[in-house]
Biotite code that builds the C-alpha atoms (Angstrom):
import biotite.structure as struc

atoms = struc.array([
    struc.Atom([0.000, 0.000, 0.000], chain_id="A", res_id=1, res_name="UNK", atom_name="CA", element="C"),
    struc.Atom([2.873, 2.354, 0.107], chain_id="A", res_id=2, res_name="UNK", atom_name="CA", element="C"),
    struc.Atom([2.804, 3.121, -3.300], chain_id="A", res_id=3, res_name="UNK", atom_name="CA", element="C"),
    struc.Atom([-1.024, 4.107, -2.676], chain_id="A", res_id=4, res_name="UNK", atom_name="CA", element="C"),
    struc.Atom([0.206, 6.394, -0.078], chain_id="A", res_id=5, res_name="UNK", atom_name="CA", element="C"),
    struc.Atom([2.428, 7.696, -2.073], chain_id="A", res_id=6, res_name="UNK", atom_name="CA", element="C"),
    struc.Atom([-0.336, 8.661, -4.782], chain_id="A", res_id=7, res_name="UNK", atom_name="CA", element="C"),
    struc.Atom([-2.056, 10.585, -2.359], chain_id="A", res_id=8, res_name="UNK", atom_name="CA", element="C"),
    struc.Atom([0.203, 12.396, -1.283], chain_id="A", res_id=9, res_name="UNK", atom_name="CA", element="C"),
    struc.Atom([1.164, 13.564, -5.097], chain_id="A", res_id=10, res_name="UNK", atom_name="CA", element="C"),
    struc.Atom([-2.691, 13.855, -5.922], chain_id="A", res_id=11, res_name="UNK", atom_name="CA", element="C"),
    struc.Atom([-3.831, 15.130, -2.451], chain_id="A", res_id=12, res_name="UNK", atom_name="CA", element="C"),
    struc.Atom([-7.763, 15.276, -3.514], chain_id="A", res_id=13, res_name="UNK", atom_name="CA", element="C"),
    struc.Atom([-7.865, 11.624, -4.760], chain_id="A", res_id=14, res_name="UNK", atom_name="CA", element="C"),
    struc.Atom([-8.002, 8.867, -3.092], chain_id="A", res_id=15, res_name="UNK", atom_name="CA", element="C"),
    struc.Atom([-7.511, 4.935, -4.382], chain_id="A", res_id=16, res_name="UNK", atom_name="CA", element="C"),
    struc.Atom([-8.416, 1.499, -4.006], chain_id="A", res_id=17, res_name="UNK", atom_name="CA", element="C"),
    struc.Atom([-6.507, -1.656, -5.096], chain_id="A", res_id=18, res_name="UNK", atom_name="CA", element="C"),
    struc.Atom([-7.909, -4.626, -6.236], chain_id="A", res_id=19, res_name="UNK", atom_name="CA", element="C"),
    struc.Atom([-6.282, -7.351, -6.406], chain_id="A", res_id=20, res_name="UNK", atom_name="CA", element="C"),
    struc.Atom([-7.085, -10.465, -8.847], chain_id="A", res_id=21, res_name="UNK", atom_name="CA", element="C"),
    struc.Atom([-7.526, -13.918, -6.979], chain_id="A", res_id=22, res_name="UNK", atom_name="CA", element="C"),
    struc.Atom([-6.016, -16.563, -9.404], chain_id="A", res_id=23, res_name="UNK", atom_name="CA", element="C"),
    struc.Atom([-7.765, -19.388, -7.700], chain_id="A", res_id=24, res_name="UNK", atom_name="CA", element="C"),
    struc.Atom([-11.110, -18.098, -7.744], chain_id="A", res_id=25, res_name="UNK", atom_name="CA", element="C"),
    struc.Atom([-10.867, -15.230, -10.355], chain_id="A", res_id=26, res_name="UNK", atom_name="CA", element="C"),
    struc.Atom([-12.396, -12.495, -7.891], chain_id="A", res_id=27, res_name="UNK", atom_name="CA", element="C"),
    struc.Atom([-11.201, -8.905, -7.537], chain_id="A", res_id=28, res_name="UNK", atom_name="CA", element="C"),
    struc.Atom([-10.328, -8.624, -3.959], chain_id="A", res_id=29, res_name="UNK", atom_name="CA", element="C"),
    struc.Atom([-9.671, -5.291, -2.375], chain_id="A", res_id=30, res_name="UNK", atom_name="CA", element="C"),
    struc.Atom([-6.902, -3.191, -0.586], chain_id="A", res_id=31, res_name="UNK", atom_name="CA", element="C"),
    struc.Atom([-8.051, -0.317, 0.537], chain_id="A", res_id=32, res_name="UNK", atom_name="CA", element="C"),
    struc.Atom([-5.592, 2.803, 1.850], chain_id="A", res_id=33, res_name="UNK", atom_name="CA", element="C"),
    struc.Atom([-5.924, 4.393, 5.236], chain_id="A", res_id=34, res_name="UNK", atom_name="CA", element="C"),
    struc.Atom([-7.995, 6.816, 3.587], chain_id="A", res_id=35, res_name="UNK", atom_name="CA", element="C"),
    struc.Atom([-11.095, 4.749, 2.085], chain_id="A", res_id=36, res_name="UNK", atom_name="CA", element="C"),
    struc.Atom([-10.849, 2.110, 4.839], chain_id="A", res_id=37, res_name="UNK", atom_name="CA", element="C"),
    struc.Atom([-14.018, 3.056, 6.744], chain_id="A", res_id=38, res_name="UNK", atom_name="CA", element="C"),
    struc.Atom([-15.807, 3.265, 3.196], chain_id="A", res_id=39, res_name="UNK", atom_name="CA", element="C"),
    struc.Atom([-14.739, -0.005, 2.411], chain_id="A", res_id=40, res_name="UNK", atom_name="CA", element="C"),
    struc.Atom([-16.044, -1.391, 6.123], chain_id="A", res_id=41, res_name="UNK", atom_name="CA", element="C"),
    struc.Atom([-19.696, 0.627, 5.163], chain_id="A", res_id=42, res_name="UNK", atom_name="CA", element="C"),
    struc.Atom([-20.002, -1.261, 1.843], chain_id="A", res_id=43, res_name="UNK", atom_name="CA", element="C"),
    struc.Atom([-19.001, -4.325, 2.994], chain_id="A", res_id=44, res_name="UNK", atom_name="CA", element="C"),
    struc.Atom([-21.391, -3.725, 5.822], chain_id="A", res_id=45, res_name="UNK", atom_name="CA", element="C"),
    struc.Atom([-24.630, -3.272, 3.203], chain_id="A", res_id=46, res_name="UNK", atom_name="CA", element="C"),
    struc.Atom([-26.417, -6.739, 2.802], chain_id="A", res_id=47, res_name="UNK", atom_name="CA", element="C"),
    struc.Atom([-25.326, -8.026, -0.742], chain_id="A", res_id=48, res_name="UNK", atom_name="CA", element="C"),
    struc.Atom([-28.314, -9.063, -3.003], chain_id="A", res_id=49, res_name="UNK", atom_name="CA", element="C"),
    struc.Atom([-28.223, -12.490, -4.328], chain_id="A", res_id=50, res_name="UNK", atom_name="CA", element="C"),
    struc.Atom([-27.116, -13.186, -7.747], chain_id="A", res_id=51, res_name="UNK", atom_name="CA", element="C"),
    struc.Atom([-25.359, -14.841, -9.907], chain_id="A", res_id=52, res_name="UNK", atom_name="CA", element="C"),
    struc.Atom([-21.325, -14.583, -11.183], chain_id="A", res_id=53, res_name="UNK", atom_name="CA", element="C"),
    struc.Atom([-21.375, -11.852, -13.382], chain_id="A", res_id=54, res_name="UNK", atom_name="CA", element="C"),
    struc.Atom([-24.574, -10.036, -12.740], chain_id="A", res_id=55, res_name="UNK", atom_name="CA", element="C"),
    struc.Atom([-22.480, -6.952, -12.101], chain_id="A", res_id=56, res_name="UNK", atom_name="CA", element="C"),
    struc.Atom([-20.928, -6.571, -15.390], chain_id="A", res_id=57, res_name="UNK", atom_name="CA", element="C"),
    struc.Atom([-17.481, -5.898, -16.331], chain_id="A", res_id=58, res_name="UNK", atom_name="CA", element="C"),
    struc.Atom([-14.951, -3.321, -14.943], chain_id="A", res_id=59, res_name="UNK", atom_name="CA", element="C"),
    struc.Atom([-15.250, -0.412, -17.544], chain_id="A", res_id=60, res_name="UNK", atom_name="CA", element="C"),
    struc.Atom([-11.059, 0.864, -17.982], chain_id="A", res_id=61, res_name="UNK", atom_name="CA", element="C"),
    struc.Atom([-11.366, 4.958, -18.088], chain_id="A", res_id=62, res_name="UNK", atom_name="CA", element="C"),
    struc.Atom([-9.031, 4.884, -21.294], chain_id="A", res_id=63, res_name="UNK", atom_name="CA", element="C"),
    struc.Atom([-10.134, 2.824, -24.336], chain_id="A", res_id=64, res_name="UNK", atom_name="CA", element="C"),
    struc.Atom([-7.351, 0.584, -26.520], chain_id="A", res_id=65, res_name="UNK", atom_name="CA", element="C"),
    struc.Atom([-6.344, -2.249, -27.511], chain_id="A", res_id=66, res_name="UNK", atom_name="CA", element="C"),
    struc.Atom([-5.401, -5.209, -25.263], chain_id="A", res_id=67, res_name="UNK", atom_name="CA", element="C"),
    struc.Atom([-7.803, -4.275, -22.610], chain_id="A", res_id=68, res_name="UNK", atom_name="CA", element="C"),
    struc.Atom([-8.151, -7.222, -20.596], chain_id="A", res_id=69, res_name="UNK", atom_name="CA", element="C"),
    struc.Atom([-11.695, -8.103, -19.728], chain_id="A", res_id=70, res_name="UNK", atom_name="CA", element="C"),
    struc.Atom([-12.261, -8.010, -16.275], chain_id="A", res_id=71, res_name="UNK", atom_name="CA", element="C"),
    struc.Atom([-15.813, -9.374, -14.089], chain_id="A", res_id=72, res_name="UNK", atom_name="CA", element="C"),
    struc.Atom([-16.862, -7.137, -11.746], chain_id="A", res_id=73, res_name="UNK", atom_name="CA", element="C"),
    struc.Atom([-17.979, -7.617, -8.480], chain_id="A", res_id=74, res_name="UNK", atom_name="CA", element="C"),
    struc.Atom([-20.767, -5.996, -6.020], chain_id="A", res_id=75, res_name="UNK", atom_name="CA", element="C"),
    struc.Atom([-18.771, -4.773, -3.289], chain_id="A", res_id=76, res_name="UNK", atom_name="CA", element="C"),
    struc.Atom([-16.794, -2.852, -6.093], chain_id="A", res_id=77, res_name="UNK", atom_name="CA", element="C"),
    struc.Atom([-20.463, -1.421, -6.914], chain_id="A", res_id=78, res_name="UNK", atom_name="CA", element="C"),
    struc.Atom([-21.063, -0.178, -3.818], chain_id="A", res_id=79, res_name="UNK", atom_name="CA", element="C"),
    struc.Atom([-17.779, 1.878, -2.913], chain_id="A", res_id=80, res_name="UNK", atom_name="CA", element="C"),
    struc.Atom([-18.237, 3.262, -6.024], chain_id="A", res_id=81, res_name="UNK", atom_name="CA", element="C"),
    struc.Atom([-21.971, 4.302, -5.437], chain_id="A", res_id=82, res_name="UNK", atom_name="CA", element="C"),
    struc.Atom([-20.830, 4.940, -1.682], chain_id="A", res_id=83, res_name="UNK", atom_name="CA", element="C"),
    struc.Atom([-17.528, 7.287, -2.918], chain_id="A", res_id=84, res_name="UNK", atom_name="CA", element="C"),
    struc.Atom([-19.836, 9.498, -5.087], chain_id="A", res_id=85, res_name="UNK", atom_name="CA", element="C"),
    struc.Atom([-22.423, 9.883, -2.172], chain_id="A", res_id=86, res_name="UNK", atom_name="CA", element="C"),
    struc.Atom([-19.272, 10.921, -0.053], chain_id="A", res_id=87, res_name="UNK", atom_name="CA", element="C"),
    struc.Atom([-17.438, 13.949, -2.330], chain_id="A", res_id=88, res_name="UNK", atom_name="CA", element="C"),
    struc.Atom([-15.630, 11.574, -4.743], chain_id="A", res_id=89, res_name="UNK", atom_name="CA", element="C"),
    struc.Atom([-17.701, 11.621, -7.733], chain_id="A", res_id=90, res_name="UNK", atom_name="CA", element="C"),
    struc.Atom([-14.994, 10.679, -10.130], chain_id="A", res_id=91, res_name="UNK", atom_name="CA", element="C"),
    struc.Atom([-13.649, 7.069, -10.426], chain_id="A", res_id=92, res_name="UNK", atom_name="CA", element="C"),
    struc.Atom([-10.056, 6.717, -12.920], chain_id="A", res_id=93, res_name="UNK", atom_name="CA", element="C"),
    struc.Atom([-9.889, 3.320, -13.608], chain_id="A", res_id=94, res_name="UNK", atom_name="CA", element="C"),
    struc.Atom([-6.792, 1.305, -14.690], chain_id="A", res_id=95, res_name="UNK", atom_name="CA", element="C"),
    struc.Atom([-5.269, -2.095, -15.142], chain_id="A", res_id=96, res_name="UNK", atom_name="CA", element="C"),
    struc.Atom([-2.958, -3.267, -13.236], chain_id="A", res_id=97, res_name="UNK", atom_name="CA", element="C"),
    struc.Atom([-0.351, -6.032, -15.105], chain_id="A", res_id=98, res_name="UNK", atom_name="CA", element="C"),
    struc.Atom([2.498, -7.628, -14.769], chain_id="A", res_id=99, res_name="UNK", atom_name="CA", element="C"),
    struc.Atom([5.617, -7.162, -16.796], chain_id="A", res_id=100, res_name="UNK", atom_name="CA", element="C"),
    struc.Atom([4.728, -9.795, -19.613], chain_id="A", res_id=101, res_name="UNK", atom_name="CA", element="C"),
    struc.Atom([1.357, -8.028, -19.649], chain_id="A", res_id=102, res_name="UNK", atom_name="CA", element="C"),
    struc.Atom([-0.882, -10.706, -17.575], chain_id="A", res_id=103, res_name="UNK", atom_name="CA", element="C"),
    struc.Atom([-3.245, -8.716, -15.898], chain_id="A", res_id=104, res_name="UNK", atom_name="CA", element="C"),
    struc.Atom([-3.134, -8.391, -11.875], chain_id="A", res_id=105, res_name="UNK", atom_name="CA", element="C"),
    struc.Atom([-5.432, -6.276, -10.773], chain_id="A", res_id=106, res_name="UNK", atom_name="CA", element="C"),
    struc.Atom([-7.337, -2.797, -10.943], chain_id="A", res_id=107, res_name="UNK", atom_name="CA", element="C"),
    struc.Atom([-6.772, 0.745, -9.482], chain_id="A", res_id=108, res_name="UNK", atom_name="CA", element="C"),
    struc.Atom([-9.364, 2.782, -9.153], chain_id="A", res_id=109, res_name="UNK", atom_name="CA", element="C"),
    struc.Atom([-8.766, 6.155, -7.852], chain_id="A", res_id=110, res_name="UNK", atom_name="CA", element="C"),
    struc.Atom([-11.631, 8.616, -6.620], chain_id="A", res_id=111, res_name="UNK", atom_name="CA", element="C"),
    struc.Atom([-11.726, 12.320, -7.107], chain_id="A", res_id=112, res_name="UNK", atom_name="CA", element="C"),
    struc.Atom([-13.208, 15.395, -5.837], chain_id="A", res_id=113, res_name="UNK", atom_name="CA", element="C"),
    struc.Atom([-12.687, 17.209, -8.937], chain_id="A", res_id=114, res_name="UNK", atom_name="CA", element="C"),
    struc.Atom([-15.211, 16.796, -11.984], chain_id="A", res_id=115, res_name="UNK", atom_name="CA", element="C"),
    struc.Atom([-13.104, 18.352, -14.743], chain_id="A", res_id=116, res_name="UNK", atom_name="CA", element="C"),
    struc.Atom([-10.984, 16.376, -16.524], chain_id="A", res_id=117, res_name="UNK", atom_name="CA", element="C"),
    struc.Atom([-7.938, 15.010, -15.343], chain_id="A", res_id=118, res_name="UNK", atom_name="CA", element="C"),
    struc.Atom([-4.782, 16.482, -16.953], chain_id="A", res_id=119, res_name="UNK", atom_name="CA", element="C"),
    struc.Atom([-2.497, 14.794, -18.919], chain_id="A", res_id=120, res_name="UNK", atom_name="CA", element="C"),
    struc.Atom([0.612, 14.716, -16.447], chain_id="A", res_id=121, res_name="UNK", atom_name="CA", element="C"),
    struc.Atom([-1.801, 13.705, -13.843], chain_id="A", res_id=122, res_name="UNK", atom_name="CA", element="C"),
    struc.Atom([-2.666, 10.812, -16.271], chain_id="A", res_id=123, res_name="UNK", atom_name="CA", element="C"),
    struc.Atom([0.560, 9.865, -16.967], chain_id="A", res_id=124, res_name="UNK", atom_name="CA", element="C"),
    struc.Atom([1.353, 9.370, -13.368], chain_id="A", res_id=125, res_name="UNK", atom_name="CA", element="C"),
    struc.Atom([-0.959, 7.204, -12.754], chain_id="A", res_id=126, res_name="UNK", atom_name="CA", element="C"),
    struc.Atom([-0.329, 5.133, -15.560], chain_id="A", res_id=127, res_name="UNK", atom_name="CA", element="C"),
    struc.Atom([3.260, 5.068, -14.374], chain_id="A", res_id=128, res_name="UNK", atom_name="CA", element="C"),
    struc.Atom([2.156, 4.018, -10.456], chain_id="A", res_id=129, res_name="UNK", atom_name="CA", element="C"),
    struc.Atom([0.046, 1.526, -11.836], chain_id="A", res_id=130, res_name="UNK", atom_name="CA", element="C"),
    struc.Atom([2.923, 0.033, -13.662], chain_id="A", res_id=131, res_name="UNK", atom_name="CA", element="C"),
    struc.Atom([5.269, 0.173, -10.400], chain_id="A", res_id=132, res_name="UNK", atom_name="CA", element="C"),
    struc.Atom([2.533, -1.608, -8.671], chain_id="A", res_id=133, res_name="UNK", atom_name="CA", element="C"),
    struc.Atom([2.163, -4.543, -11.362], chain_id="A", res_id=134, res_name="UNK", atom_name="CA", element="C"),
    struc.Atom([6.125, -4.631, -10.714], chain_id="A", res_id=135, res_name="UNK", atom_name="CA", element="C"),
    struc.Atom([5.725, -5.001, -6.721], chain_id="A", res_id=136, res_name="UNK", atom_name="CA", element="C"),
    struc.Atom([2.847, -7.415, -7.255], chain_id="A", res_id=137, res_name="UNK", atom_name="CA", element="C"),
    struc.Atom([4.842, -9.866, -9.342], chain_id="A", res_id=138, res_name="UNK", atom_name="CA", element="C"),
    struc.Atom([8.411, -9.325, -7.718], chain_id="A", res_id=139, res_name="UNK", atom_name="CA", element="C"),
    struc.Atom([6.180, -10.446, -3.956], chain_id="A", res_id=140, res_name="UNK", atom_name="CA", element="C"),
    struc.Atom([5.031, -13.260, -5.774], chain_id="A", res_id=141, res_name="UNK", atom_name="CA", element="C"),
    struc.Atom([8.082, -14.481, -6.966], chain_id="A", res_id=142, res_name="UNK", atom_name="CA", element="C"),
    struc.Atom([9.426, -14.263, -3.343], chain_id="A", res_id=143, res_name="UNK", atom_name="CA", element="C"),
    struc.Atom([6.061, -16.161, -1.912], chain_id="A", res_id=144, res_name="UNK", atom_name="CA", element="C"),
    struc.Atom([6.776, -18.671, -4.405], chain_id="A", res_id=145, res_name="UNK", atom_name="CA", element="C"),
    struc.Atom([10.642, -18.828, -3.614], chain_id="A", res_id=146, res_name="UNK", atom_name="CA", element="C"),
    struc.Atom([9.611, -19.356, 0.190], chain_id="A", res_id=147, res_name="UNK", atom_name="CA", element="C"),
    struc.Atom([7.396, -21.922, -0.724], chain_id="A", res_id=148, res_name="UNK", atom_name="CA", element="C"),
    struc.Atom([9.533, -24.110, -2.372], chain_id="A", res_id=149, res_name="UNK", atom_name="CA", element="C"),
    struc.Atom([12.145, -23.436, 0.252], chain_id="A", res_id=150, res_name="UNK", atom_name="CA", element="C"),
    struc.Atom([9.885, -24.548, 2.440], chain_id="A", res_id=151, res_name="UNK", atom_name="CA", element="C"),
    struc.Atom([9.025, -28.025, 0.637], chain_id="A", res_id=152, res_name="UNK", atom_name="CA", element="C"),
    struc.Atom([12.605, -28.815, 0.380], chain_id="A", res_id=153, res_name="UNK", atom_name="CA", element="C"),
    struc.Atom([12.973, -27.991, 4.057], chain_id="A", res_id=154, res_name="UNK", atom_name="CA", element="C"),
    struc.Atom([10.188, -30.188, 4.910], chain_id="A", res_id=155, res_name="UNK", atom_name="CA", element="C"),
    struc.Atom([11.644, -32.885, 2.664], chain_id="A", res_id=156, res_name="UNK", atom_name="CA", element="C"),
    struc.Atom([15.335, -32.554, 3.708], chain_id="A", res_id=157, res_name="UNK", atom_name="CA", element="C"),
    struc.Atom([13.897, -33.296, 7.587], chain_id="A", res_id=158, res_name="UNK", atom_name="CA", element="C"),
    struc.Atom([12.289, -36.468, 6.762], chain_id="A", res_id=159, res_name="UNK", atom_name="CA", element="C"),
    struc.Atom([8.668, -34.972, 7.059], chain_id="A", res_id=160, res_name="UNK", atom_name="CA", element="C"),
    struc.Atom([6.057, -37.484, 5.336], chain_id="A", res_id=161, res_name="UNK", atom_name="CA", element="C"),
    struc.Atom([2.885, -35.658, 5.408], chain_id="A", res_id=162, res_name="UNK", atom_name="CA", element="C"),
    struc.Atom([3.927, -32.609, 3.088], chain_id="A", res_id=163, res_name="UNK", atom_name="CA", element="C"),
    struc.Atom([1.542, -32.839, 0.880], chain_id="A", res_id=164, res_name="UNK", atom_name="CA", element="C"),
    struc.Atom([-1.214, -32.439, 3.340], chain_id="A", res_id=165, res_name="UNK", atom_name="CA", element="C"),
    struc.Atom([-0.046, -29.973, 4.595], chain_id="A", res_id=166, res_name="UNK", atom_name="CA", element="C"),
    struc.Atom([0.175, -27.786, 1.678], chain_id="A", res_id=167, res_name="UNK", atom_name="CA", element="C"),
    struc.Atom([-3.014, -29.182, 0.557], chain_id="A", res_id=168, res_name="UNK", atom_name="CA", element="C"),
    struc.Atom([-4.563, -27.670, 3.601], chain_id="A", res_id=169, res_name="UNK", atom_name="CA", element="C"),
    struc.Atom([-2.940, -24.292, 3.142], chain_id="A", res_id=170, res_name="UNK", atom_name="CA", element="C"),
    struc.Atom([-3.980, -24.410, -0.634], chain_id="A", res_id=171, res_name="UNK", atom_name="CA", element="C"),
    struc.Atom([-7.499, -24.977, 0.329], chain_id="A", res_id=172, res_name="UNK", atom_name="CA", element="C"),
    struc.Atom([-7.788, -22.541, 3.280], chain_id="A", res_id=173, res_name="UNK", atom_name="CA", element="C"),
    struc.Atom([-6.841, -19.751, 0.923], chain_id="A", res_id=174, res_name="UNK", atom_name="CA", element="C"),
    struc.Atom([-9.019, -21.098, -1.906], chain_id="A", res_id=175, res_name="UNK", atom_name="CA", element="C"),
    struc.Atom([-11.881, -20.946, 0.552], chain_id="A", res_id=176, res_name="UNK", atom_name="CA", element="C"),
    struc.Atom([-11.068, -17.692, 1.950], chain_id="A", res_id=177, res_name="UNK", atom_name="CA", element="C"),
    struc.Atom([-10.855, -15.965, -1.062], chain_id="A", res_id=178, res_name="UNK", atom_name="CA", element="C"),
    struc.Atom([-14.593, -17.467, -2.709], chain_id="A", res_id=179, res_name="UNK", atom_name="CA", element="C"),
    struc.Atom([-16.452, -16.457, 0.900], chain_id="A", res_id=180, res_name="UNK", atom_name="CA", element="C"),
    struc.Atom([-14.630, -12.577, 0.251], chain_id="A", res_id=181, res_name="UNK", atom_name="CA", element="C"),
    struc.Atom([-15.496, -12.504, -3.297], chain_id="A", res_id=182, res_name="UNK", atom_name="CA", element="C"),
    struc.Atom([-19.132, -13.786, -2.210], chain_id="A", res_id=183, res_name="UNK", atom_name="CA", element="C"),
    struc.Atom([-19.309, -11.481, 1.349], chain_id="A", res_id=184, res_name="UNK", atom_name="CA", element="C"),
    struc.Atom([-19.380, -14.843, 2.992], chain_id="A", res_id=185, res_name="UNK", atom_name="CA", element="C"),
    struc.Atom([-22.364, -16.993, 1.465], chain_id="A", res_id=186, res_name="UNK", atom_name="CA", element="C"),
    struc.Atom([-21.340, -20.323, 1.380], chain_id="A", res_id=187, res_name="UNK", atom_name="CA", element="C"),
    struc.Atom([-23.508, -21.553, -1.680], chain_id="A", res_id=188, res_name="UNK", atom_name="CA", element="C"),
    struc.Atom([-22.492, -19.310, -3.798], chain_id="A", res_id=189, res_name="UNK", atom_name="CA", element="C"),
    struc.Atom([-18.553, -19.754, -3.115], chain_id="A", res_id=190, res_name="UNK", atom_name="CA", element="C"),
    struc.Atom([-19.350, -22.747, -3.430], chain_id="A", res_id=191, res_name="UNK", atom_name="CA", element="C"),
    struc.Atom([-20.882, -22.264, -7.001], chain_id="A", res_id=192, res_name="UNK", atom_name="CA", element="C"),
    struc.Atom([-17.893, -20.767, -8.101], chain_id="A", res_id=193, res_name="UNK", atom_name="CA", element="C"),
    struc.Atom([-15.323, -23.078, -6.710], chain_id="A", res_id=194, res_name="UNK", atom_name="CA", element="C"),
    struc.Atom([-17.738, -25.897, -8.626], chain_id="A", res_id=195, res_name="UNK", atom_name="CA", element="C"),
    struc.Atom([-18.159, -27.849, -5.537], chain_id="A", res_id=196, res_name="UNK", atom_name="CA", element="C"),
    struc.Atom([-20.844, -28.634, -3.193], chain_id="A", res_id=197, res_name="UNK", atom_name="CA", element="C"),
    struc.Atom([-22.404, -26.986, -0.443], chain_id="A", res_id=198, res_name="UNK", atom_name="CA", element="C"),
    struc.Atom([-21.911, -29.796, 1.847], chain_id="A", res_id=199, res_name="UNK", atom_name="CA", element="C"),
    struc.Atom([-18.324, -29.942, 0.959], chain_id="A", res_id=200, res_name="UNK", atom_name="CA", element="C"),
    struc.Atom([-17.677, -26.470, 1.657], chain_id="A", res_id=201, res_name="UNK", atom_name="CA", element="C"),
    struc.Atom([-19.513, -26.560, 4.679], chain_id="A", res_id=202, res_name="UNK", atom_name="CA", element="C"),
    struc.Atom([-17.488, -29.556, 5.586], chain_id="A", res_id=203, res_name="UNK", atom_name="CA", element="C"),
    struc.Atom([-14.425, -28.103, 4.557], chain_id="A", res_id=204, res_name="UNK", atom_name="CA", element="C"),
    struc.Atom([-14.439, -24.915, 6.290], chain_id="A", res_id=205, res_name="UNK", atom_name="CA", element="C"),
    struc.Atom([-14.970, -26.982, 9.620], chain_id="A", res_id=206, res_name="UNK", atom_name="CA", element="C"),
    struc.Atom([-12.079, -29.378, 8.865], chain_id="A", res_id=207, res_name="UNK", atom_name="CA", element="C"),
    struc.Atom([-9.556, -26.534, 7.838], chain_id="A", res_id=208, res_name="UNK", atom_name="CA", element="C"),
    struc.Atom([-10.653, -24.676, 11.352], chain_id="A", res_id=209, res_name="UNK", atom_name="CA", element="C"),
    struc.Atom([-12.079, -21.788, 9.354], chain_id="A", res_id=210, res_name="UNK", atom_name="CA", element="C"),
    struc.Atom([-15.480, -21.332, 11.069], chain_id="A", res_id=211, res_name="UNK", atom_name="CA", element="C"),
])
C-alpha cells in the first residue's frame, strides 16, 4: 500500500483502491488505503443481493485501446463506487494493473473530488504508479513462491512425510477464503464458483478450522 500512499500524497484530492485479482477463484479482492478504509467497512457492511457470477458486469477501464483485458466485476466494487460518489468523490479513474509480460493483476481505481478532466501529467502518473505496482505485485510473488519451495525442500530434507497435506490444507484454506470474500461470505455461492458442493464447503471450512 505504500505506493497508494504515495499517490495521495502527489494527488492530495484523490483517493484509491486496489484490487487485487484472486487466481484461484478469479475475484477482484480489495486493498483499501488508510484513507477509504471506513468506506470499504460501510459497503461491505450493506447486505449483498443475491445473484449470480457476473450479474455486475465488467470493470469499464477509463481509457479505451487495444489489449484491454476483460475483467468481471464484483458488487462490493459497486457499492464503494456508489458509496464514494455519495461521499465527495464523484470521479472514479480506472486502470489495469499487469504484470511485466502483460498478464493482468489487478485494478486501481482512484476517486476524485474534482469533476473536470484530469490532466495529462496527472494521467501519466498514474499510468506510471500503476505500472510500479504490477512490478511489486509480481516481484512479492516471486518471493512467496521462492519461500514456498524453500519450504518443501525444508520439509523434505527433515524427513517430514505428510507434506503434501499440509500444503493441501494451506492451498485450500486460501481457496476458501478468497470465494467467501469474493461472495461477502455466502457459502452456496462460493461454493458455485469453486464448482463444488455446499456440503463440501460446509465440511471443509470446519475441517480446515475456518469457522
Amino acid at each position: 500500500m505504500q505506493l497508494v500512499e504515495r499517490l495521495e500524497t502527489l494527488l492530495p484530492t484523490d483517493k484509491a483502491l486496489v484490487w487485487l485479482l484472486d487466481e484461484p477463484s478469479g475475484a477482484l479482492l480489495p486493498r483499501a488505503s488508510a484513507a477509504l478504509t471506513p468506506l470499504l467497512h460501510d459497503a461491505r457492511a450493506v447486505q449483498p443481493v443475491e445473484g449470480d457470477r457476473g450479474r455486475w458486469g465488467s470493470v469499464a477501464f477509463t481509457e479505451t485501446g487495444e489489449g484491454l483485458p476483460t475483467v468481471e466485476n464484483t458488487h462490493l466494487r459497486t457499492l464503494v463506487q456508489s458509496m464514494a460518489r455519495a461521499r465527495s468523490l464523484p470521479g472514479c479513474y480506472t486502470l489495469p494493473i499487469r504484470a511485466d509480460n502483460g498478464a493482468l493483476l489487478g485494478v486501481l481505481d482512484v476517486y476524485q473530488r474534482r469533476q473536470h478532466a484530469i490532466p495529462e501529467h496527472d494521467r501519466a502518473l498514474l499510468r506510471r504508479i500503476g505500472h510500479f505496482m504490477g512490478s511489486a505485485i509480481q516481484r512479492k510473488t516471486f518471493e512467496e513462491q521462492e519461500r514456498l519451495a524453500a519450504e518443501v525442500f525444508s520439509q523434505l530434507a527433515s524427513g517430514s512425510n505428510d507434506v503434501w497435506d499440509q500444503l493441501s490444507r494451506r492451498f485450500e484454506s486460501r481457496l476458501i477464503q478468497a470465494a467467501l470474500a469474493s461472495t461477502q461470505g455466502r457459502r452456496i455461492e462460493a461454493a458455485h464458483r469453486l464448482g463444488i458442493g455446499r456440503n463440501t464447503i460446509t465440511r471443509k471450512i470446519h475441517g480446515l478450522g475456518l469457522v
